[in-house]
N, CA, C and O of each residue as an XYZ file, in Angstrom:
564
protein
N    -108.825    -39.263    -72.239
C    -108.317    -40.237    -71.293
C    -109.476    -40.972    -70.634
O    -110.445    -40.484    -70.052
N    -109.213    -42.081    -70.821
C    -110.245    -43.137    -70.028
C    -110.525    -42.709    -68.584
O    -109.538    -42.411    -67.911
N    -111.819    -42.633    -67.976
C    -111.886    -42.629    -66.841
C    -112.025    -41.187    -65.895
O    -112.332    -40.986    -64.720
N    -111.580    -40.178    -67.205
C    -111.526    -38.603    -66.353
C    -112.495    -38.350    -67.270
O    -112.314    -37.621    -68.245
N    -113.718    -39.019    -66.969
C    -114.698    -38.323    -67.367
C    -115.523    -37.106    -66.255
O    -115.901    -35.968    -66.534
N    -115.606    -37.808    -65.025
C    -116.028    -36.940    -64.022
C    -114.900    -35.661    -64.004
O    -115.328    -34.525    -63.797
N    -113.485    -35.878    -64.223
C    -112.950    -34.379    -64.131
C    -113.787    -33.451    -65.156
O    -114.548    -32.551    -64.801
N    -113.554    -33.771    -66.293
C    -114.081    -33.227    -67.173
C    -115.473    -32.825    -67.058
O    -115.574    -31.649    -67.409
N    -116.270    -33.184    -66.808
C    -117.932    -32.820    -66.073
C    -117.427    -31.497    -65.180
O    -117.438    -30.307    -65.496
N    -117.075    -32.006    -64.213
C    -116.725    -31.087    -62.888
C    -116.415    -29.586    -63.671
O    -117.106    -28.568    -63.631
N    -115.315    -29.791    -64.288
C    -114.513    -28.665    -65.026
C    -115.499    -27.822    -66.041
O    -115.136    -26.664    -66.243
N    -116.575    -28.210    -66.635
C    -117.268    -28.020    -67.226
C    -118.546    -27.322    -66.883
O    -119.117    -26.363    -67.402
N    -118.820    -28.058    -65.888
C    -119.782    -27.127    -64.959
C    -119.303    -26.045    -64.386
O    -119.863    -24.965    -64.575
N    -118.309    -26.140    -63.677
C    -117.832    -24.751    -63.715
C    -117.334    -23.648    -64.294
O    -117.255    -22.571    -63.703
N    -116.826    -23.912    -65.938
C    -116.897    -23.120    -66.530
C    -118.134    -22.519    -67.212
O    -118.079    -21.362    -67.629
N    -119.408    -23.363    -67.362
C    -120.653    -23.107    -67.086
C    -121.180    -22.083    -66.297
O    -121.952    -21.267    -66.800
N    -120.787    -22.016    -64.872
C    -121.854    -21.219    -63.574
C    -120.838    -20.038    -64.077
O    -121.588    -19.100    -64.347
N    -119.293    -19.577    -64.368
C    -118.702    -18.792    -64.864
C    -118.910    -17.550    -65.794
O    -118.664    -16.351    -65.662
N    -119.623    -18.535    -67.080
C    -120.158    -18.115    -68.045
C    -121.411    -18.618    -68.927
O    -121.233    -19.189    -70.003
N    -122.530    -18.398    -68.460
C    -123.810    -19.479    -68.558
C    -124.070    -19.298    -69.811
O    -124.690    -20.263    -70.257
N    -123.838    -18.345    -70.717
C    -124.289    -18.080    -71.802
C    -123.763    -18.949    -73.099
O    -124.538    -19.346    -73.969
N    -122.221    -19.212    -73.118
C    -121.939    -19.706    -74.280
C    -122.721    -21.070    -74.495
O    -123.139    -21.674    -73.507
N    -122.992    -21.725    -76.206
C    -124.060    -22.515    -76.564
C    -122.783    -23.902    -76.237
O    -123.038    -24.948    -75.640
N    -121.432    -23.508    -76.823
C    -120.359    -24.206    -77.024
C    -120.133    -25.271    -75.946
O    -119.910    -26.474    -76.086
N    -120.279    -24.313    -74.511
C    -119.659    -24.928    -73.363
C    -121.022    -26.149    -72.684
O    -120.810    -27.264    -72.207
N    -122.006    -25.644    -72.813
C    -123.499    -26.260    -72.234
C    -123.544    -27.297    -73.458
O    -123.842    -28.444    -73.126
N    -123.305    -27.085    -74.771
C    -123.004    -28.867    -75.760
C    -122.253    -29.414    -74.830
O    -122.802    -30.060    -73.938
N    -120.736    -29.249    -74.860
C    -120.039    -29.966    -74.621
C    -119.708    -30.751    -73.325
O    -118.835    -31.588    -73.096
N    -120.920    -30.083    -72.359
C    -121.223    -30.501    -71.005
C    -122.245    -31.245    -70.944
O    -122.284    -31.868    -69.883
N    -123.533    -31.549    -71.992
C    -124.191    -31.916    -72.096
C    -124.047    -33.738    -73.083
O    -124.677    -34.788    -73.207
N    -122.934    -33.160    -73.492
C    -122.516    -34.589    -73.913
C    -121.837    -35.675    -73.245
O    -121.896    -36.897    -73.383
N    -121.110    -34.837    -72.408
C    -120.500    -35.639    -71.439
C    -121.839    -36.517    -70.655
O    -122.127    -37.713    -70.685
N    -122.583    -35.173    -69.856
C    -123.585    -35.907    -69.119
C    -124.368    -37.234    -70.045
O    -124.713    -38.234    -69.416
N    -124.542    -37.181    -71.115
C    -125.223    -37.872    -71.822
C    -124.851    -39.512    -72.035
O    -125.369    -40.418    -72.688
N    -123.933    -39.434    -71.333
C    -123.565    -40.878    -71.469
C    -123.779    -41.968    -70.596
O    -123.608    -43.114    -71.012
N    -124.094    -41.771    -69.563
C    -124.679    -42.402    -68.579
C    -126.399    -42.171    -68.355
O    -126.996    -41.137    -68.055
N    -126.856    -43.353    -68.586
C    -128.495    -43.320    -68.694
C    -129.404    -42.202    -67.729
O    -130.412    -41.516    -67.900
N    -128.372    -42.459    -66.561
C    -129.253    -41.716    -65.610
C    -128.623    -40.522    -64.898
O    -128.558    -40.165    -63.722
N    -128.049    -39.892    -66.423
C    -128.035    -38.321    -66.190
C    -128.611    -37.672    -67.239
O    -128.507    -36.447    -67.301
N    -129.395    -38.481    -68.348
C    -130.124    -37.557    -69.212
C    -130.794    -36.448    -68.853
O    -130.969    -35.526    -69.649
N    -131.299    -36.424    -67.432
C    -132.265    -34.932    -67.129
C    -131.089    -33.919    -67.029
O    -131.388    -32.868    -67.595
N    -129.947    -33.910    -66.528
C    -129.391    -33.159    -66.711
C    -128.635    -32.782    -68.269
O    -128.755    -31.660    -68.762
N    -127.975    -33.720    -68.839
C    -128.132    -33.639    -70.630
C    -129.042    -32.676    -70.847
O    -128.887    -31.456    -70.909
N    -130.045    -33.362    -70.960
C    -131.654    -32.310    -71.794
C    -131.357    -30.799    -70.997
O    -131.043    -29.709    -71.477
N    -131.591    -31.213    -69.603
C    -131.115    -29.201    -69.179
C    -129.803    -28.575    -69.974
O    -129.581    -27.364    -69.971
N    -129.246    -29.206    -70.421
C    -127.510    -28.439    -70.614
C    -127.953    -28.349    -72.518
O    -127.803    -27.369    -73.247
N    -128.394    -29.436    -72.816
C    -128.349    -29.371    -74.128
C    -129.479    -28.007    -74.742
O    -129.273    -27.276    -75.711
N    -130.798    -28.001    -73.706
C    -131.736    -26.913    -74.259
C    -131.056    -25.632    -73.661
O    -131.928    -24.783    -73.478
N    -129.906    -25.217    -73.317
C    -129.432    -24.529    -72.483
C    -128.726    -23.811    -73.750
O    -128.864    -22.620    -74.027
N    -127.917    -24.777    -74.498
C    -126.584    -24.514    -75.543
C    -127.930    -23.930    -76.649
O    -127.829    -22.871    -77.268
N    -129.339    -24.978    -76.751
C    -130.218    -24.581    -77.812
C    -130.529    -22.637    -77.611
O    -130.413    -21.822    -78.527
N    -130.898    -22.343    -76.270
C    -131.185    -21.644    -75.837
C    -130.563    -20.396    -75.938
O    -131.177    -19.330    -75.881
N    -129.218    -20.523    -76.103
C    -127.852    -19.317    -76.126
C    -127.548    -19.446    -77.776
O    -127.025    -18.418    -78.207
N    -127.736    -20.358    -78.665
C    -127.912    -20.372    -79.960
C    -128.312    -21.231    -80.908
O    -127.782    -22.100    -81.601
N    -129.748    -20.615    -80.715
C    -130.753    -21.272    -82.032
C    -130.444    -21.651    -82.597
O    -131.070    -22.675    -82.870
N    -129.305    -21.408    -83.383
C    -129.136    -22.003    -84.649
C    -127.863    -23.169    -84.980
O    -127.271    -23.577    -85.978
N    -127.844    -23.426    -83.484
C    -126.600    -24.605    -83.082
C    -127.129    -25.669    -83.549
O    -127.553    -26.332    -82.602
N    -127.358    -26.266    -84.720
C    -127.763    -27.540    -85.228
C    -127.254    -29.100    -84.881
O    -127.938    -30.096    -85.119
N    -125.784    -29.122    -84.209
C    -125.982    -30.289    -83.588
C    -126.583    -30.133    -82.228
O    -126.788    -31.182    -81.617
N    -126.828    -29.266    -81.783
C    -127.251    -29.022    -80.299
C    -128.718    -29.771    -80.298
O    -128.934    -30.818    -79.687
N    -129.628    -29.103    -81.036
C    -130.805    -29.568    -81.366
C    -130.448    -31.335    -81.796
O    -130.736    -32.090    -80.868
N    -130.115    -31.746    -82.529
C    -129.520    -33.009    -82.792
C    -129.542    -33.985    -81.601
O    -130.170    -34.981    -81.243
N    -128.564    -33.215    -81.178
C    -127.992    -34.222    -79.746
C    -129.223    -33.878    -78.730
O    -129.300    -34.746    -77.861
N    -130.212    -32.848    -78.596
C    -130.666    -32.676    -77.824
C    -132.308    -33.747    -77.818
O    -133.075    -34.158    -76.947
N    -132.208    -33.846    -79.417
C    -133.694    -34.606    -79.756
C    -133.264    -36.832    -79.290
O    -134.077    -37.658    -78.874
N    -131.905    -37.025    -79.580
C    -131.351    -38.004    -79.074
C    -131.823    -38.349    -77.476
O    -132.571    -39.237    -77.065
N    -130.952    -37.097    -76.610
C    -131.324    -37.258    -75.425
C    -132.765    -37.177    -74.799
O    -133.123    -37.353    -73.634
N    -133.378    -36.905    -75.760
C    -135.165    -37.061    -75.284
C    -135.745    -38.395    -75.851
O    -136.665    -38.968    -75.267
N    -135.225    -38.847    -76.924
C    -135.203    -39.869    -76.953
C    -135.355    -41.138    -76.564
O    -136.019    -42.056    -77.045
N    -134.487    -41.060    -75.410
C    -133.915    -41.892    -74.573
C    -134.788    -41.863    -73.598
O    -134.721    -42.930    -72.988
N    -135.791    -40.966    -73.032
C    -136.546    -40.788    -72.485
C    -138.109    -41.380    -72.476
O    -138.798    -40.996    -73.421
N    -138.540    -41.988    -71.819
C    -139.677    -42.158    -72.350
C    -140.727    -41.013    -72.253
O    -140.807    -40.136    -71.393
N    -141.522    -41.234    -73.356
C    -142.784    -40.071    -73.689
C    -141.957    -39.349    -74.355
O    -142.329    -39.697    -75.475
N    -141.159    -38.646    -74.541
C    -140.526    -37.773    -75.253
C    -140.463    -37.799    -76.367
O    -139.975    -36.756    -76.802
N    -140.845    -38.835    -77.462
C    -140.603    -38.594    -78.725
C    -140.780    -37.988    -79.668
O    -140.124    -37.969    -80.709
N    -142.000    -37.248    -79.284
C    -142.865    -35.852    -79.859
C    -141.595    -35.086    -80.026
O    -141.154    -34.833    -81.147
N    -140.912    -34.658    -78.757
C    -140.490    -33.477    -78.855
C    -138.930    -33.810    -79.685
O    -138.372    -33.118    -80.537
N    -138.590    -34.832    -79.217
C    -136.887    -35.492    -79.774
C    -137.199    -35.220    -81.528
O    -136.243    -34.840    -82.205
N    -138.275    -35.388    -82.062
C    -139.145    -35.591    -83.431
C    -138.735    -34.136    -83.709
O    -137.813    -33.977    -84.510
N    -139.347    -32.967    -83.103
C    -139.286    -31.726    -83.187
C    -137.794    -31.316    -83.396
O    -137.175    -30.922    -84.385
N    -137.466    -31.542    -82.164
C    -135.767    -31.026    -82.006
C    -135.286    -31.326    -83.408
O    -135.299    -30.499    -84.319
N    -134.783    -32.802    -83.531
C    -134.753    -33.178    -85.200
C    -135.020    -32.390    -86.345
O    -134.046    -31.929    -86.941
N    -136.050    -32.173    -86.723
C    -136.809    -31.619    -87.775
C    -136.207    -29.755    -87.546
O    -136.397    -28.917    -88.428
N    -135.481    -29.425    -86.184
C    -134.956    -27.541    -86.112
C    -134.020    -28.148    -86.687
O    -133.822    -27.646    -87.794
N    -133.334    -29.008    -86.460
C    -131.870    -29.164    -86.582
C    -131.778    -29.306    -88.337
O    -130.734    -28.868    -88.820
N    -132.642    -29.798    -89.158
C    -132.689    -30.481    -90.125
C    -133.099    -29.086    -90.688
O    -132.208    -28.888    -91.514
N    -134.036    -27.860    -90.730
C    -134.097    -26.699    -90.777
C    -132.656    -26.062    -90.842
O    -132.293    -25.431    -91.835
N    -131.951    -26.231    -89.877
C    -130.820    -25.554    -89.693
C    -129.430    -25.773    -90.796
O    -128.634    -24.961    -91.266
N    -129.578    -27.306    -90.947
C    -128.854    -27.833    -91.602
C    -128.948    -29.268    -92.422
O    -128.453    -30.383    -92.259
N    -129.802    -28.688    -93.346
C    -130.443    -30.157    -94.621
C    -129.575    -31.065    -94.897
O    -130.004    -31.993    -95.583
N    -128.606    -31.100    -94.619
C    -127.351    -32.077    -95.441
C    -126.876    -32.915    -94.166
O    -126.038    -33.811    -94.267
N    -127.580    -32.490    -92.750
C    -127.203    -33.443    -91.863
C    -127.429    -34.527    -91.686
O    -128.621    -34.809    -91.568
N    -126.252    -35.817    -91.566
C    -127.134    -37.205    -91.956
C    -127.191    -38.111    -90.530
O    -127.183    -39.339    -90.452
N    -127.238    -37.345    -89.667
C    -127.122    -37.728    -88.375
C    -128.628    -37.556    -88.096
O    -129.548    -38.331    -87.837
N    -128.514    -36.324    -88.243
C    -130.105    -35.703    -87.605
C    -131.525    -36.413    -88.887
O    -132.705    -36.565    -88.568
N    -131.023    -36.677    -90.060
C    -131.669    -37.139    -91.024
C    -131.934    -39.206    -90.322
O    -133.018    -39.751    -90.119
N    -131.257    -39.504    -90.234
C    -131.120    -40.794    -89.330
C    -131.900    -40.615    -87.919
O    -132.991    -41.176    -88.020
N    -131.772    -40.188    -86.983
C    -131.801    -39.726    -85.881
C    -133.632    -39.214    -86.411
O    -134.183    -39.793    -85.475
N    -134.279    -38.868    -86.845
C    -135.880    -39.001    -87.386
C    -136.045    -40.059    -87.919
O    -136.876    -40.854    -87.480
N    -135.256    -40.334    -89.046
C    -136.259    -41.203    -89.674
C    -136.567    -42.758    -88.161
O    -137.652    -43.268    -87.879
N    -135.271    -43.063    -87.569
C    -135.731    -43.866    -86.143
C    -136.787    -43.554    -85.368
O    -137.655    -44.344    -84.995
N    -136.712    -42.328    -85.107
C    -138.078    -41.467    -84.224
C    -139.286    -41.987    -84.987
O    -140.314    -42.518    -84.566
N    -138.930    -41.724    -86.091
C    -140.824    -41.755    -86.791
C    -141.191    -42.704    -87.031
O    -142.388    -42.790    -87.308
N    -140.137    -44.206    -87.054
C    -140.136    -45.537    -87.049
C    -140.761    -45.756    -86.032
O    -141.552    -46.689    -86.175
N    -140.758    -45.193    -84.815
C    -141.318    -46.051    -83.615
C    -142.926    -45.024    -83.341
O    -143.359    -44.971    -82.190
N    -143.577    -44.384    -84.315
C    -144.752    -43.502    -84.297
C    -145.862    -44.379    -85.338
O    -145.718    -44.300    -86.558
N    -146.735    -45.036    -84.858
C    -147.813    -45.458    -85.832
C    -148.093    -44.348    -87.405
O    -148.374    -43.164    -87.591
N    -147.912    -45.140    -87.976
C    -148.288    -44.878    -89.692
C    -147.313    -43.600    -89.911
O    -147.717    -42.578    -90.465
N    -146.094    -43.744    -89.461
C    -144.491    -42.610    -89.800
C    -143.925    -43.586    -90.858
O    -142.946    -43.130    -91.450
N    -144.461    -45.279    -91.368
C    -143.118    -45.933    -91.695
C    -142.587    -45.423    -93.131
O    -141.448    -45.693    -93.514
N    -143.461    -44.694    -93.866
C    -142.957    -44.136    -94.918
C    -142.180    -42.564    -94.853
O    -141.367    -42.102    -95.653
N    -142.703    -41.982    -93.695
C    -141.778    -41.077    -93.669
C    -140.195    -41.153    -93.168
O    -139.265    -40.391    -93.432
N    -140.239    -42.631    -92.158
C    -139.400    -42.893    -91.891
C    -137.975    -43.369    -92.501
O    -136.844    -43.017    -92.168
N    -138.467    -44.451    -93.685
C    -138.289    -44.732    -94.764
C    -136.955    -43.682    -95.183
O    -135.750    -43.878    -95.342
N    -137.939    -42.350    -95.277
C    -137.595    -41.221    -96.285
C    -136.580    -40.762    -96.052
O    -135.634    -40.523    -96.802
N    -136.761    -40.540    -94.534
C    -135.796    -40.097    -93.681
C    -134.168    -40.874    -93.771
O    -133.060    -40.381    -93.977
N    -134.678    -42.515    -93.474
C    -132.876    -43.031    -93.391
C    -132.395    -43.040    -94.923
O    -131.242    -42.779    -95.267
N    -133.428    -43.373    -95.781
C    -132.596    -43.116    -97.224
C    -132.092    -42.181    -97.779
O    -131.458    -42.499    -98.785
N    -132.117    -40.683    -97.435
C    -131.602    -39.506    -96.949
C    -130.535    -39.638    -96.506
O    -129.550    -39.089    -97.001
N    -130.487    -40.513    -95.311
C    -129.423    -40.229    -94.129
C    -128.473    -41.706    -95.080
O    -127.381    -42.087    -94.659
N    -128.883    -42.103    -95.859
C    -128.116    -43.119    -96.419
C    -127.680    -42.555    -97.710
O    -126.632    -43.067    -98.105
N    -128.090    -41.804    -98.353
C    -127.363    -41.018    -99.668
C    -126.155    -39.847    -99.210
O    -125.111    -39.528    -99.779
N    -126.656    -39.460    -98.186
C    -125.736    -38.407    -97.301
C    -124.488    -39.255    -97.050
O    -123.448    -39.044    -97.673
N    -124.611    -40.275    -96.076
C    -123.203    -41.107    -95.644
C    -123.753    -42.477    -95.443
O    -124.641    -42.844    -94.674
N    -123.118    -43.080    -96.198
C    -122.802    -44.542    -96.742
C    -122.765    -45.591    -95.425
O    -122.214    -46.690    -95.364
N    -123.482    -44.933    -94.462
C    -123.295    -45.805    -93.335
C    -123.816    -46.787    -92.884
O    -125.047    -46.808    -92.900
N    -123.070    -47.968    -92.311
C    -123.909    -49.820    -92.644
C    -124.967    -49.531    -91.862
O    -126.050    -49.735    -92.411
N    -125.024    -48.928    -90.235
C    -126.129    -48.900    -89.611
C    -127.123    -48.302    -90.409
O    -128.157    -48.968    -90.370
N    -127.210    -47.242    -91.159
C    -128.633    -46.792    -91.525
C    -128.871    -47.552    -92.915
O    -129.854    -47.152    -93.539
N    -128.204    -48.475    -93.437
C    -129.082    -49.278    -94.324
C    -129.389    -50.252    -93.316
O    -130.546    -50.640    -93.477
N    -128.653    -50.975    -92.042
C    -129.615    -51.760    -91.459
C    -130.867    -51.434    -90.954
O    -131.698    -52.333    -90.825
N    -131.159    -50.174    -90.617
C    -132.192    -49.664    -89.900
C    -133.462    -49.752    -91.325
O    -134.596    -50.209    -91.185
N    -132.964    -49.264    -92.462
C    -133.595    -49.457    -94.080
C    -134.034    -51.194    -94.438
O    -134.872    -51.664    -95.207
N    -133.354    -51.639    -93.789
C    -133.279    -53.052    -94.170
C    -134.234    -53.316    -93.158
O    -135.434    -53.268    -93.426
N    -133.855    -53.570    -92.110
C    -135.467    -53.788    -90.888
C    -136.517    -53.298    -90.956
O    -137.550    -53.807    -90.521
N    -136.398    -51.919    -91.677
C    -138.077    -51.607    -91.508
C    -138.525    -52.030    -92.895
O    -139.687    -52.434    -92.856
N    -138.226    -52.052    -93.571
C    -138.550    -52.435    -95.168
C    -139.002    -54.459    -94.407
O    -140.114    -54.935    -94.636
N    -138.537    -54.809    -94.055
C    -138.832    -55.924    -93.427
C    -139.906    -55.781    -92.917
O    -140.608    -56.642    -93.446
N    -140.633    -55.108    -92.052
C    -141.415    -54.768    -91.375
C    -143.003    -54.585    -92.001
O    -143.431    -53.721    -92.767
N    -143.483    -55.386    -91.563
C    -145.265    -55.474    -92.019
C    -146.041    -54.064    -91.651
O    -146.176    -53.556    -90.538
N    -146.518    -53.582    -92.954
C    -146.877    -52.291    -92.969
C    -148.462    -52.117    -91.561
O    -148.995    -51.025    -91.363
């Protein structure tokens, strides 16, 4: 429902302070927060939170390298997050996309970058990551 997004936060956090441990509940609180620019610090806390309760939560890491992203200076680590998630789960074409952009914006990445969305473009047929293929292939080495 449009607009109950703050219920949903609210509700979330408190099932959070409830039970701090599950990875499930700190994603799905962390996504919420994530949508408004200027609650990413809290995102990144909730999302390394869900990383934190289970390693091996591969969109967590995903969504979590996004929300650093968004951050400035962070791209080192958003790069990292990426590359667990991609560990976790090779066939992801989110997190395969979601680098090869990262390494696009890192001096002398453009071939790994490259590597990365054509990956994330054999995985799923999606128009944005041949545009992203198409711009940097544009792009003066």
């Amino acid at each position: 429902m449009p607009g109950r997004e703050g219920d949903a936060i609210a509700e979330l956090q408190t099932a959070v302070r409830l039970r701090p441990d599950p990875a499930e509940m700190h994603y799905n609180l962390a996504t919420l927060l994530a949508q408004p620019p200027e609650r990413y610090p809290e995102a990144i806390a909730e999302f390394r939170a869900a990383v934190r309760a289970n390693p091996d939560f591969a969109p967590a890491h995903n969504n979590l390298g996004s929300a650093l992203s968004r951050v400035p200076g962070h791209t080192t680590e958003a790069i990292a997050e990426y590359r667990a998630a991609l560990r976790l789960q090779p066939d992801y074409a989110d997190a395969h996309y979601n680098l090869g952009v990262a390494l696009a914006q890192q001096p002398g990445q453009r071939g790994a970058a490259l590597a990365e969305l054509e990956t994330a473009m054999r995985l799923d047929h999606n128009p944005q990551t041949q545009q992203a293929i198409d711009w940097l292939r544009s792009q003066k080495q």
